[in-house]
Backbone bond lengths (Angstrom), bond angles and torsions (degrees), N, CA, C in turn:
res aa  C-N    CA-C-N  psi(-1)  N-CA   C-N-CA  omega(-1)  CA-C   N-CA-C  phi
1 X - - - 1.464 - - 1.517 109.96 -
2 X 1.590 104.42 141.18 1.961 99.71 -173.12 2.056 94.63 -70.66
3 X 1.449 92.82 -170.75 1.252 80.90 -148.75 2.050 71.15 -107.23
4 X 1.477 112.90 -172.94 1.353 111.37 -152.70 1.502 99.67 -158.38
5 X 1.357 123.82 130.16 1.446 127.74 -170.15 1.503 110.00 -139.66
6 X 1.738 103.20 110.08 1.586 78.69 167.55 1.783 83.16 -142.97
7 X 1.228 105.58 -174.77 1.556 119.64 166.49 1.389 138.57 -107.17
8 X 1.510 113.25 114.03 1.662 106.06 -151.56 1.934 89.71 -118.25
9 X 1.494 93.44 152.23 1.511 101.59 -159.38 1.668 93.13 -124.14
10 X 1.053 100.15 139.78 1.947 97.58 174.49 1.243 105.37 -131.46
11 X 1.226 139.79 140.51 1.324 143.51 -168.41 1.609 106.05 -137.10
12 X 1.132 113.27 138.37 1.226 117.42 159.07 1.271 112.40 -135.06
13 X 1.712 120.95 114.54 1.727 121.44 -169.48 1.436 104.75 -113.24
14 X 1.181 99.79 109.21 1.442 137.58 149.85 1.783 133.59 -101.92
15 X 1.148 104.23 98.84 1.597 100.30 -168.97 1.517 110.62 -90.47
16 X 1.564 100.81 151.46 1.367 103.75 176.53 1.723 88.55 132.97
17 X 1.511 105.96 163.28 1.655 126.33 -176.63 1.368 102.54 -156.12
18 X 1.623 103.91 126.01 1.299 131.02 178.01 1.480 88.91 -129.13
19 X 1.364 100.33 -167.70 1.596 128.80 179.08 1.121 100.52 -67.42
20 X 1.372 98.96 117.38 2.038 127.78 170.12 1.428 101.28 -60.52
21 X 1.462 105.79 144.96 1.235 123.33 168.45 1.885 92.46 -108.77
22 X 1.595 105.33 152.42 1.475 109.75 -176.01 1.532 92.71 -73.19
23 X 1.534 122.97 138.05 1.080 141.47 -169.06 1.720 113.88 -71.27
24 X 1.618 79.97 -39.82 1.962 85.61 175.53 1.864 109.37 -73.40
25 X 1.259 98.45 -13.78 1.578 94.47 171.30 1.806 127.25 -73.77
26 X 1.664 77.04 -35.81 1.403 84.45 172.59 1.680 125.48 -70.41
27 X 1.464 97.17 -29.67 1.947 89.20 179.48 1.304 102.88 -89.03
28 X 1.356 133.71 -0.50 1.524 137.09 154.62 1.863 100.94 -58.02
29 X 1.170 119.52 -67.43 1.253 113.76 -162.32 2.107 106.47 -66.46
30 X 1.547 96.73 -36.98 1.450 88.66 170.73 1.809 131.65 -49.84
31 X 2.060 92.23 -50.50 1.320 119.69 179.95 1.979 94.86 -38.03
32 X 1.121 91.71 -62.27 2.030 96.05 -159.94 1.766 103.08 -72.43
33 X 1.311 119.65 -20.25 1.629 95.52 179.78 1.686 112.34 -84.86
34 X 2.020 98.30 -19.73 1.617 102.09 168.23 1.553 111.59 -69.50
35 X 1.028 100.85 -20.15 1.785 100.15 172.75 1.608 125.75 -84.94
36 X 1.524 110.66 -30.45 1.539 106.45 167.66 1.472 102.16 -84.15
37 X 1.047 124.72 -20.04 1.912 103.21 -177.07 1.561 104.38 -91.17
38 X 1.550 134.04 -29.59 1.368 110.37 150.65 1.657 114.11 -141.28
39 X 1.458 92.82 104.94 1.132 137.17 -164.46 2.069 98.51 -48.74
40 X 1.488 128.89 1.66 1.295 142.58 -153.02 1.326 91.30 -146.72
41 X 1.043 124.20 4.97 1.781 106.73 172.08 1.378 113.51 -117.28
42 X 1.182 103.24 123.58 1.793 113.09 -176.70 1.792 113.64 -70.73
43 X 1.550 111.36 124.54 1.150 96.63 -168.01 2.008 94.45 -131.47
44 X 1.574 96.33 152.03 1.643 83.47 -170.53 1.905 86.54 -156.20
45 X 1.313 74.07 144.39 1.878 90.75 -165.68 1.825 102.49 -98.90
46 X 1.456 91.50 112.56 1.556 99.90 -167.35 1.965 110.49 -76.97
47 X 0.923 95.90 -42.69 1.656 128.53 166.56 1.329 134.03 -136.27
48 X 1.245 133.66 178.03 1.458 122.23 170.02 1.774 111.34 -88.94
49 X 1.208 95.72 9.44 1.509 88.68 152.88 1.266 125.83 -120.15
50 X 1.491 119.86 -18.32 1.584 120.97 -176.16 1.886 107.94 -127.68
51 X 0.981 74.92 130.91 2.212 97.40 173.44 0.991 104.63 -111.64
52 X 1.348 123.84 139.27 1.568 145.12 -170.62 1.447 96.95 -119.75
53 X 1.118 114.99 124.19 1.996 129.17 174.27 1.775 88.17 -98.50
54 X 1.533 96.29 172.75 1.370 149.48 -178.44 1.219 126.12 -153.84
55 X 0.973 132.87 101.50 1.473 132.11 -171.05 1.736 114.26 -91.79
56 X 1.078 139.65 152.32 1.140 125.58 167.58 1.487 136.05 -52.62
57 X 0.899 114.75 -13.66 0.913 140.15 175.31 1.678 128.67 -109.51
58 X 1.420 102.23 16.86 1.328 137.14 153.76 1.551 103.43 83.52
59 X 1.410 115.68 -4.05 1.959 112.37 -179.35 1.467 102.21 -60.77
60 X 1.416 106.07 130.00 1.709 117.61 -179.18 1.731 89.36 -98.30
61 X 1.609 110.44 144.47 1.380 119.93 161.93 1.520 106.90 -138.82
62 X 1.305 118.97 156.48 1.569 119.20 -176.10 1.788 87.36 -118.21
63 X 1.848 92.42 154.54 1.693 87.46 -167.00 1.273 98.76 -121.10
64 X 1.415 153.93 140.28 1.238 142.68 -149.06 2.146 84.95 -129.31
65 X 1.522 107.18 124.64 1.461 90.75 -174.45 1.827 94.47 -117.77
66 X 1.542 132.64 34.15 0.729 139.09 -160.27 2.071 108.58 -91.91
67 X 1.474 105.07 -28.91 1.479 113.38 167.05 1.932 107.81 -78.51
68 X 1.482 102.33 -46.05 1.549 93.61 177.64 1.701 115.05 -62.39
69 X 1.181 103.81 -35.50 1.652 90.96 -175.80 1.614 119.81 -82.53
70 X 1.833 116.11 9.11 0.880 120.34 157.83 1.571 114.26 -101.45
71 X 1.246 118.08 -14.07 1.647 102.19 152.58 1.307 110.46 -69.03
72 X 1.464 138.16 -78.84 0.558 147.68 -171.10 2.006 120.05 -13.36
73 X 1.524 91.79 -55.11 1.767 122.52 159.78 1.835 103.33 -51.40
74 X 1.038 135.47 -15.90 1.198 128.79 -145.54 1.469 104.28 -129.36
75 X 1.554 120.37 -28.07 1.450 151.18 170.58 1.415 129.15 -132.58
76 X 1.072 135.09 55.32 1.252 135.24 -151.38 1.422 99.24 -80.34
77 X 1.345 145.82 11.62 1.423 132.59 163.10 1.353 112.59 -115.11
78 X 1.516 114.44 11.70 1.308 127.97 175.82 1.251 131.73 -107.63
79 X 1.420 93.25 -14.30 2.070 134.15 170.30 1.720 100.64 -25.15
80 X 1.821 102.05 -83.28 1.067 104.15 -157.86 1.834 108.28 -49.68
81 X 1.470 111.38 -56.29 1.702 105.54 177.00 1.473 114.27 -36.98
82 X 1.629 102.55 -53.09 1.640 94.37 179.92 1.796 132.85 -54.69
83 X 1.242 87.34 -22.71 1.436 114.08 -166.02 1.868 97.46 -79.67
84 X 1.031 134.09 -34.05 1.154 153.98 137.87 1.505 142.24 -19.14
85 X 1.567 84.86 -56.09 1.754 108.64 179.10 1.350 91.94 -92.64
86 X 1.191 136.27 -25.80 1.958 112.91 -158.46 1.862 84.53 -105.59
87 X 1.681 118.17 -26.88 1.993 92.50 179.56 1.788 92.42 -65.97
88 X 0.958 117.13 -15.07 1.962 103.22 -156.31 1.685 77.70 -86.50
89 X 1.307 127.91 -78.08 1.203 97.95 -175.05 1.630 157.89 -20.00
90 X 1.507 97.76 -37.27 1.402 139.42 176.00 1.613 83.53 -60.27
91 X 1.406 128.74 -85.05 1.269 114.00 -162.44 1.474 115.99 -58.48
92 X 1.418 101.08 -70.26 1.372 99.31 -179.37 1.708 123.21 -29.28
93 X 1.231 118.60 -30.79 1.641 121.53 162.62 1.570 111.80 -55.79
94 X 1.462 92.68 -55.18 1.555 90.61 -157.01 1.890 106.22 -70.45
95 X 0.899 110.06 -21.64 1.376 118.50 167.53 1.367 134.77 -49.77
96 X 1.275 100.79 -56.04 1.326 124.91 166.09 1.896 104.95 -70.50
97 X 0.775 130.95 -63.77 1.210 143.39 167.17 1.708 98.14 -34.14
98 X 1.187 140.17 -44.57 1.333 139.32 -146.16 1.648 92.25 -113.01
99 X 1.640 121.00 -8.41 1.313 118.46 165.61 2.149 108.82 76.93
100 X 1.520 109.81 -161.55 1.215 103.42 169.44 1.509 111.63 -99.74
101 X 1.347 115.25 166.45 1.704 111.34 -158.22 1.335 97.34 -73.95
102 X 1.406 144.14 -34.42 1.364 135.92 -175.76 2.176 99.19 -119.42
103 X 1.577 95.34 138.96 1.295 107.22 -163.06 1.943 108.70 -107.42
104 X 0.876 95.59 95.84 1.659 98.35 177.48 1.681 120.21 -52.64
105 X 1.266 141.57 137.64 1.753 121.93 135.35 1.611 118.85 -13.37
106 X 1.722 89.61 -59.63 1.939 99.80 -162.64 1.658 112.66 -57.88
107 X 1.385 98.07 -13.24 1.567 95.52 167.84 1.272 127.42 -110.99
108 X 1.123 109.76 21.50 1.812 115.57 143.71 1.474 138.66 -54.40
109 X 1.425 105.33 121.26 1.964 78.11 177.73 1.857 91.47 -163.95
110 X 1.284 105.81 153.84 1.437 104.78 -169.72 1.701 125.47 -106.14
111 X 1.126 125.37 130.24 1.719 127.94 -178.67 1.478 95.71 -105.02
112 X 1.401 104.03 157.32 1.756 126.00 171.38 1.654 99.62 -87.24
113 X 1.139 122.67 131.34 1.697 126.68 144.38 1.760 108.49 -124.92
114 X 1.355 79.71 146.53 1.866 90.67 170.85 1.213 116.63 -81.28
115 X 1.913 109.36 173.86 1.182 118.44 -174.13 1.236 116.75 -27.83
116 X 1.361 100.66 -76.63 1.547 143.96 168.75 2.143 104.63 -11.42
117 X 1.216 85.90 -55.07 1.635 81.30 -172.20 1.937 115.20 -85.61
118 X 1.304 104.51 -7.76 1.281 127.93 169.92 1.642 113.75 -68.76
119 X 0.938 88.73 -37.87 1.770 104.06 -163.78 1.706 93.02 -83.51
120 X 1.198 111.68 -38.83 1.951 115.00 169.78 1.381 113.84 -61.01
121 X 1.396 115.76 -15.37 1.786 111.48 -164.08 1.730 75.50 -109.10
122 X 0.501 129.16 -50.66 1.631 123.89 -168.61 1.662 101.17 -55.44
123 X 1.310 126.82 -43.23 1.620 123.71 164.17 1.332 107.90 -54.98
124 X 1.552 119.10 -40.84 1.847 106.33 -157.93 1.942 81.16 -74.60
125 X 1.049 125.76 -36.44 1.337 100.73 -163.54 1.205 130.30 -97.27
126 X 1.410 103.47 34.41 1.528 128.05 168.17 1.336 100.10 -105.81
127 X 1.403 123.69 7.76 1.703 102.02 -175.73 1.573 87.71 -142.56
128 X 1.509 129.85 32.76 1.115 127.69 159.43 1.423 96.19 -95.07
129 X 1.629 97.79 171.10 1.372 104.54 171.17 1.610 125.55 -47.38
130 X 1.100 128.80 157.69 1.506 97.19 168.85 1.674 115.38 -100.49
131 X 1.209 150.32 -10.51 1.038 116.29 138.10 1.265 148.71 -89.20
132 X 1.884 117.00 38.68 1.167 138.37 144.01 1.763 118.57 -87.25
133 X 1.757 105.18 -1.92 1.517 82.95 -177.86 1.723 117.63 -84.87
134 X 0.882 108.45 -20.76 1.935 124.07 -179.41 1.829 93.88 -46.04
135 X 1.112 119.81 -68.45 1.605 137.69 174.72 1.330 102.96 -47.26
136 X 0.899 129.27 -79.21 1.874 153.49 -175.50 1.276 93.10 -48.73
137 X 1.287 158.08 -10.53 1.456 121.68 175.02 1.530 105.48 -110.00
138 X 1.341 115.93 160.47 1.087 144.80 -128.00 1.628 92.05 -93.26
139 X 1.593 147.57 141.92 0.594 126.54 168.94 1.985 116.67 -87.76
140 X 1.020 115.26 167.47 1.566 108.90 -166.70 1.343 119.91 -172.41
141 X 1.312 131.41 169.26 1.835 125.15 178.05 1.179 94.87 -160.05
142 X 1.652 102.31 136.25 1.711 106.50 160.47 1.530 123.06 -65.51
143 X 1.586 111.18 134.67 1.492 119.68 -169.57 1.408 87.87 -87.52
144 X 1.239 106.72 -128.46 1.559 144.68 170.93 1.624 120.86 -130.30
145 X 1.422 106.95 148.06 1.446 121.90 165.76 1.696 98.01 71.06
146 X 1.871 120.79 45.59 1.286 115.67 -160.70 1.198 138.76 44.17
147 X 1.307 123.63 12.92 1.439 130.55 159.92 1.082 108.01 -76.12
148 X 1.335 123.54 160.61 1.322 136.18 173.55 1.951 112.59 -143.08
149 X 1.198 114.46 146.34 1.197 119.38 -177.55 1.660 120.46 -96.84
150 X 1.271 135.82 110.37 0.915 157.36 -128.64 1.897 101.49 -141.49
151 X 1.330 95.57 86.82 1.932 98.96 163.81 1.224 128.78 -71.60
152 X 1.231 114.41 147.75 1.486 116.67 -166.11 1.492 90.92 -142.40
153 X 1.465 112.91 154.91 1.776 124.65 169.72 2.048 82.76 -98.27
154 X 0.980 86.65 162.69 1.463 109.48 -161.19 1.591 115.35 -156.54
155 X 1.868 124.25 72.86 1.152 121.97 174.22 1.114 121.01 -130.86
156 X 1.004 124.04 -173.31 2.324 124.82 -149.94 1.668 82.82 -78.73
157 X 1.730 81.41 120.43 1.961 111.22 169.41 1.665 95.97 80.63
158 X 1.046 138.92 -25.09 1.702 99.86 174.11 1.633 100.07 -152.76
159 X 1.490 112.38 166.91 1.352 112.50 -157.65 1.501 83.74 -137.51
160 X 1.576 132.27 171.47 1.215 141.54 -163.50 1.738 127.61 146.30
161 X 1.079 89.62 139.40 1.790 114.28 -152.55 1.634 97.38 -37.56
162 X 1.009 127.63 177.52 1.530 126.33 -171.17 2.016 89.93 -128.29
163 X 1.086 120.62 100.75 1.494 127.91 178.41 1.473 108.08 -77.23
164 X 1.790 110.53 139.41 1.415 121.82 166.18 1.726 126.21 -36.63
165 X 1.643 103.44 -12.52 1.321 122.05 -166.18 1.791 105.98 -94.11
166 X 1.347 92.77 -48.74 1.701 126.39 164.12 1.771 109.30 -29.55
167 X 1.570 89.53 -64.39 2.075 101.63 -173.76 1.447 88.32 -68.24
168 X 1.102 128.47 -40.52 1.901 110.91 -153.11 1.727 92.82 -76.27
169 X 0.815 118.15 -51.31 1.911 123.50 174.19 1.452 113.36 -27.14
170 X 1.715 100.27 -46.80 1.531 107.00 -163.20 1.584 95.93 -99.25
171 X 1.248 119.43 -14.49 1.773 109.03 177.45 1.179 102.77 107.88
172 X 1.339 134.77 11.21 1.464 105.35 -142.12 2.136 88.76 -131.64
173 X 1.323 94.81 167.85 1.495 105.83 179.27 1.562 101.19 -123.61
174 X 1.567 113.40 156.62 1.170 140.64 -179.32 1.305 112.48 -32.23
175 X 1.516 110.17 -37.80 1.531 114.44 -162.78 1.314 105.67 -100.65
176 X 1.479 106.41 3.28 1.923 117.50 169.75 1.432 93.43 -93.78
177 X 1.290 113.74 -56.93 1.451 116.37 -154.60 1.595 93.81 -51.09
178 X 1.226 137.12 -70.91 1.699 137.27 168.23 1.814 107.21 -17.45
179 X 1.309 91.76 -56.46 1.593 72.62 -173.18 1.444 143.45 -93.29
180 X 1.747 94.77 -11.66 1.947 100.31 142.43 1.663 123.68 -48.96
181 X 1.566 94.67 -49.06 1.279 81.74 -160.67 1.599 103.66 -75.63
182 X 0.982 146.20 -46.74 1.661 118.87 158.05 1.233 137.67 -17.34
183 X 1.449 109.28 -52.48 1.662 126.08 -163.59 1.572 82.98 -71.57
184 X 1.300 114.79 -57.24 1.912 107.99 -172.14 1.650 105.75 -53.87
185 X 1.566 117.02 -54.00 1.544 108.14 -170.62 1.656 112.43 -49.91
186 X 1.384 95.70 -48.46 1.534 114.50 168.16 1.526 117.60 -43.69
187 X 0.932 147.65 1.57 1.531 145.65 -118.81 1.601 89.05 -173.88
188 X 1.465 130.21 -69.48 0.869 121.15 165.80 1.212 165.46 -143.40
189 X 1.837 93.50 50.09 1.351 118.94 167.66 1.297 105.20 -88.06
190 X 0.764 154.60 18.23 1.841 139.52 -138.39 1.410 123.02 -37.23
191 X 1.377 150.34 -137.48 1.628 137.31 -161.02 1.196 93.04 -41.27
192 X 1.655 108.46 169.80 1.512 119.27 132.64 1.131 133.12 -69.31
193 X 1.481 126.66 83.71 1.599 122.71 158.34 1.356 117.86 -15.12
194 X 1.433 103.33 124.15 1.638 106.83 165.10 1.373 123.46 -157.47
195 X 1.265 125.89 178.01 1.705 118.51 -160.35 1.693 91.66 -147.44
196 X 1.593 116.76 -170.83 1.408 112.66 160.26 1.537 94.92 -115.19
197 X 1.359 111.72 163.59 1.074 139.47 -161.59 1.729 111.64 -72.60
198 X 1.371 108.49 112.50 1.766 100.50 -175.47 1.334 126.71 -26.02
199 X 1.658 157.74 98.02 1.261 130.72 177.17 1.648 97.30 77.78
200 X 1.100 144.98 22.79 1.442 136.78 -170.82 1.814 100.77 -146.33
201 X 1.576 119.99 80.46 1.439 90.85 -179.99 1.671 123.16 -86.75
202 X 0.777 111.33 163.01 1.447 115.00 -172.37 1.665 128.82 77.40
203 X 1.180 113.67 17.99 1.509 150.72 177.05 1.831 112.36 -124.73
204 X 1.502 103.30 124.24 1.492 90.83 174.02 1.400 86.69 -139.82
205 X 1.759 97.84 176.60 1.648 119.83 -175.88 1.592 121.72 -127.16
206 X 0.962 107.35 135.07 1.475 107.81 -176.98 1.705 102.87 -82.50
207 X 2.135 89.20 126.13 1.845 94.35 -169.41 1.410 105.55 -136.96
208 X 1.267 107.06 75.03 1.662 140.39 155.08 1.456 119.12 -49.62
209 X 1.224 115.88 -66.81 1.647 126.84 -168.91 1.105 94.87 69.23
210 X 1.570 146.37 31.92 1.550 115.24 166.39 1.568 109.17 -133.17
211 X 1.235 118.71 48.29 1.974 132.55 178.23 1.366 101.24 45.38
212 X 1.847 122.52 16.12 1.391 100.49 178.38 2.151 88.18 -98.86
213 X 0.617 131.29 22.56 1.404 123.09 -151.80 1.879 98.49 -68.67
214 X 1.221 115.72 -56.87 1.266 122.32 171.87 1.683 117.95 -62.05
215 X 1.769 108.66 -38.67 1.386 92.55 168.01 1.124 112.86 -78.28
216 X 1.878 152.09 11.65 1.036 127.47 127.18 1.562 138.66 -25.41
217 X 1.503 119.70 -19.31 1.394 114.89 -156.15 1.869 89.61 -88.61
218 X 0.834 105.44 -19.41 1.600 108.85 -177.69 1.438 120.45 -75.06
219 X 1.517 119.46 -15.29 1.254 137.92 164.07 1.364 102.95 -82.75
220 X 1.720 134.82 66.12 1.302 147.61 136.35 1.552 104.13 6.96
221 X 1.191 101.62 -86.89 1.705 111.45 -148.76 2.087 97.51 -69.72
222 X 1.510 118.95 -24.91 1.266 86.72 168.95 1.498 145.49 -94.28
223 X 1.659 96.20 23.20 1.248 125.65 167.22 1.674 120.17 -71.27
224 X 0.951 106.70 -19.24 1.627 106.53 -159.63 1.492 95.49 -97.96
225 X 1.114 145.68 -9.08 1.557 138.58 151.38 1.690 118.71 -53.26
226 X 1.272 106.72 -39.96 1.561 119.20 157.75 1.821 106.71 -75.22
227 X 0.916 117.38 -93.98 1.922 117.89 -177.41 1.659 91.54 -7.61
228 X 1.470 136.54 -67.03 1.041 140.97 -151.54 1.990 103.91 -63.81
229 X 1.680 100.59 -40.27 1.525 97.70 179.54 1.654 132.59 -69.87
230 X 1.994 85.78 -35.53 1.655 93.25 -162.16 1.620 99.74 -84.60
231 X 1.258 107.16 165.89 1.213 123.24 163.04 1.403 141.97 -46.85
232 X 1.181 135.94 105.70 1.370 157.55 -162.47 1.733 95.96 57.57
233 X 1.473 106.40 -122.24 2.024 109.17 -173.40 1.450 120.75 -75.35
234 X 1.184 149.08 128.17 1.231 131.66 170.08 1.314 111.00 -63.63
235 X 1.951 110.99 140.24 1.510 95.97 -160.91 2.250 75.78 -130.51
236 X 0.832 104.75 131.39 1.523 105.84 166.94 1.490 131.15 -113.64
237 X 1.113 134.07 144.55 1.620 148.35 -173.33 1.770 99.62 -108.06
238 X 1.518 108.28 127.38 1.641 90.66 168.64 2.138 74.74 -133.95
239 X 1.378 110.31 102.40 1.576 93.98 156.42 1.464 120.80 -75.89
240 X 1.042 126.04 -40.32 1.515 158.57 -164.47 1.471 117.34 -112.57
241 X 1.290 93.40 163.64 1.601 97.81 -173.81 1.285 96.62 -81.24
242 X 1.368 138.68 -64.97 1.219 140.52 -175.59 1.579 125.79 -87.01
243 X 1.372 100.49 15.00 1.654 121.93 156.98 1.331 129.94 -121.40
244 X 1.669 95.16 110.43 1.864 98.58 172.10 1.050 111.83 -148.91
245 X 1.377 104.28 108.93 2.264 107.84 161.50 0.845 122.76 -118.02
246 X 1.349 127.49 167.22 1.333 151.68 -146.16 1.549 121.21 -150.10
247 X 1.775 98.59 159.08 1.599 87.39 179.12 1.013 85.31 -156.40
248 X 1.918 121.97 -173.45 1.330 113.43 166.11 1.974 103.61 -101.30
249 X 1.322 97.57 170.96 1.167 95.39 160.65 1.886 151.02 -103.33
250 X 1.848 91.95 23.57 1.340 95.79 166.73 1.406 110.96 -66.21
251 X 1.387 123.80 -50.63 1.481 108.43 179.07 1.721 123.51 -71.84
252 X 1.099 122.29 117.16 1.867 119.92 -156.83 1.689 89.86 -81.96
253 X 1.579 126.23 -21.63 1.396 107.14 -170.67 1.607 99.75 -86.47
254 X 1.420 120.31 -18.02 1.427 93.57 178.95 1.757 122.85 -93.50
255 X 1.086 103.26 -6.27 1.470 114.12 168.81 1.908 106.74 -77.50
256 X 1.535 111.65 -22.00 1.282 96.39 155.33 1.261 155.00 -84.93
257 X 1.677 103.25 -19.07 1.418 140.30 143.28 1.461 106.62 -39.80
258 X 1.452 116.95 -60.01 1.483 123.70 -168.56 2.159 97.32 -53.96
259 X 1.297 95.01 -76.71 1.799 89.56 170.60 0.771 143.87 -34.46
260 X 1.649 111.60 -25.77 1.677 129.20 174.55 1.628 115.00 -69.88
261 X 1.599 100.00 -38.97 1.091 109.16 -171.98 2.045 114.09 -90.34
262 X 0.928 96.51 -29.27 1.719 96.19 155.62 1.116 128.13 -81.56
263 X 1.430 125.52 15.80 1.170 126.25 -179.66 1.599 107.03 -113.50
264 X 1.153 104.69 -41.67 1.828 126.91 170.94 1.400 95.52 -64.20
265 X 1.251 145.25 -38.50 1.430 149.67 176.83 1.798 101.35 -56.41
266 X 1.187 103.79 -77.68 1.349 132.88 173.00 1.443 115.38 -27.86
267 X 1.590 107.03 -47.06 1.391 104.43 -167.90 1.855 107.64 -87.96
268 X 1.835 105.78 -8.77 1.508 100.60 -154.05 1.627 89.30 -89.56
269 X 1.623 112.69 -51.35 0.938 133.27 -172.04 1.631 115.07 -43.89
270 X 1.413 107.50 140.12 1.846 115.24 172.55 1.064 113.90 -67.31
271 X 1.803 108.07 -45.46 1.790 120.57 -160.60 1.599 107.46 -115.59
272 X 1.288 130.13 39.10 0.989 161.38 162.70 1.882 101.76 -33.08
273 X 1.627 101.29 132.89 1.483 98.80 169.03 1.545 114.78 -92.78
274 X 1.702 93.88 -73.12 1.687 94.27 -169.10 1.280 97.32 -155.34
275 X 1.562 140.15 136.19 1.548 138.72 150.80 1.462 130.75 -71.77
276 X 1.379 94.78 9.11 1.380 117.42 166.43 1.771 119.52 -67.10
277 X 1.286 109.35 148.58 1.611 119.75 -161.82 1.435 102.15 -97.75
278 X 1.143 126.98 142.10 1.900 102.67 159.52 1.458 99.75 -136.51
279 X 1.564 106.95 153.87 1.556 102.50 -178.55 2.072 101.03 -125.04
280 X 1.351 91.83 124.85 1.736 107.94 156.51 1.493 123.82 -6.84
281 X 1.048 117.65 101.89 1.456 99.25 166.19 1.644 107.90 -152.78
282 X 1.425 125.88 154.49 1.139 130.69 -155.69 1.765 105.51 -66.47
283 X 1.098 119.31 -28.63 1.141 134.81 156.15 1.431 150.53 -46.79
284 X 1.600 84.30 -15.62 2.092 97.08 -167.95 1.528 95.18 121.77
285 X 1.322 113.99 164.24 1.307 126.96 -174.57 1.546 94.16 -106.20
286 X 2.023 90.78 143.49 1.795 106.78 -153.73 2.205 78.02 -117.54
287 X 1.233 112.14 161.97 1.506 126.01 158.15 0.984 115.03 -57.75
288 X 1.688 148.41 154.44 1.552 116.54 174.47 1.499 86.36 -137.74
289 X 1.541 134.38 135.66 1.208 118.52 135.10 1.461 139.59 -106.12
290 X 1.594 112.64 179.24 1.532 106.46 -173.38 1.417 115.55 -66.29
């Protein structure tokens, strides 16, 4: 696997100043608990405020200890626990972050993000190295209605972006990477789970529990067992990743209800998809408006 650099920041804010602990003591005590919990990660103290990891798997992270040593300043008999919880964090991130050590096809599979969160990965990778950014960016394709499709490897305990570095490892090109990750969602999501809508009749919700709920909408063809049941067009809402309902569109007031309510989603929500409508069709899914 190429090797992978970015910079991960952990904060813990606690305000207030008591009696300083010497700072270089503190990335001493961090340095050694990141070293007994993974005993394979190279760790090297750049200053007494920042530690630089190595993971085995070669992911570089820079560690900023400038929030811990103000808890720490703020609780000084609470230090060592704290001191504790943010190295375990440190790994446990980078772990998950660094995925499983060997990367299959079969664990391909694809999520929707919006503009909005596109335009954030395009900042982090202006402040990577620059000849780690070619590798380092994310692989991805424009959908529709400003969504964009966003691959991820996806195996037991942690999930994570599928990198330009990722496809060249596995052999594979853009127009493969799309079609694993279907054939796998396809493979093993099976139906669309669904319920009726709390207090809402004639509205239902897709009830998965597993963050693929919205990348369901990209599985076309197992939509049309529903399109075929409900009433007049199938019209769908995805605000959220793990929110999407539906209705048909013979009744026009509940397809307006349906908009009302992805839009109130849309507007509350941080990680928000789209309040956009789409309606069924044998063809691919079209935009629909009222």
């Amino acid at each position: 696997m190429k090797k992978t650099s970015f910079c991960l920041c952990l904060f813990i804010l606690i305000a207030g100043c008591k009696k300083e602990e010497p700072q270089d003591s503190l990335a001493r005590k961090v340095e050694a608990r990141i070293k007994s919990l993974a005993p394979k990660f190279k760790v090297e103290i750049s200053d007494p405020a920042t530690l630089k990891v190595k993971t085995d798997q070669d992911l570089e992270a820079t560690i900023s200890l400038d929030n811990l040593k103000l808890a720490c300043q703020s609780d000084p008999p609470a230090c060592p626990q704290m001191t504790g919880n943010f190295s375990e964090k440190i790994v446990s991130s980078l772990k998950a972050a660094q995925g499983p050590a060997e990367i299959k096809p079969e664990m391909i599979r694809a999520v929707l993000k919006n503009q909005e969160y596109m335009d954030g990965l395009a900042g982090v990778y202006k402040q990577s190295p620059p000849e780690k950014r070619a590798e380092n960016k994310i692989v991805s394709k424009k959908f529709m209605a400003g969504l964009h499709i966003v691959y991820v490897i996806d195996s037991p305990g942690s999930m994570r972006q599928l990198s330009v570095g990722d496809m060249q490892d596995l052999k594979l090109t853009p127009e493969k990477v799309h079609e694993l990750a279907l054939a796998n969602m396809e493979k093993a999501l099976g139906e669309i789970p669904r319920a009726d809508a709390p207090e809402l009749p004639g509205l239902f919700v897709v009830t998965a529990g597993d963050s693929y709920e919205a990348a369901r909408f990209l599985l076309h063809k197992k939509w049309e067992k529903i399109a075929k049941e409900i009433e007049g067009d199938l019209i769908v809402a995805i605000p959220t990743r793990d929110l999407v309902f539906f209705t048909g569109s013979a009744d026009e007031n509940r397809v307006r209800i349906l908009f009302e309510m992805a839009k109130r989603v849309v507007d509350r929500e941080p990680y928000a998809l789209t309040d956009k409508l789409f309606k069924w069709t044998p063809g691919g899914w079209v935009e629909f408006s009222l």
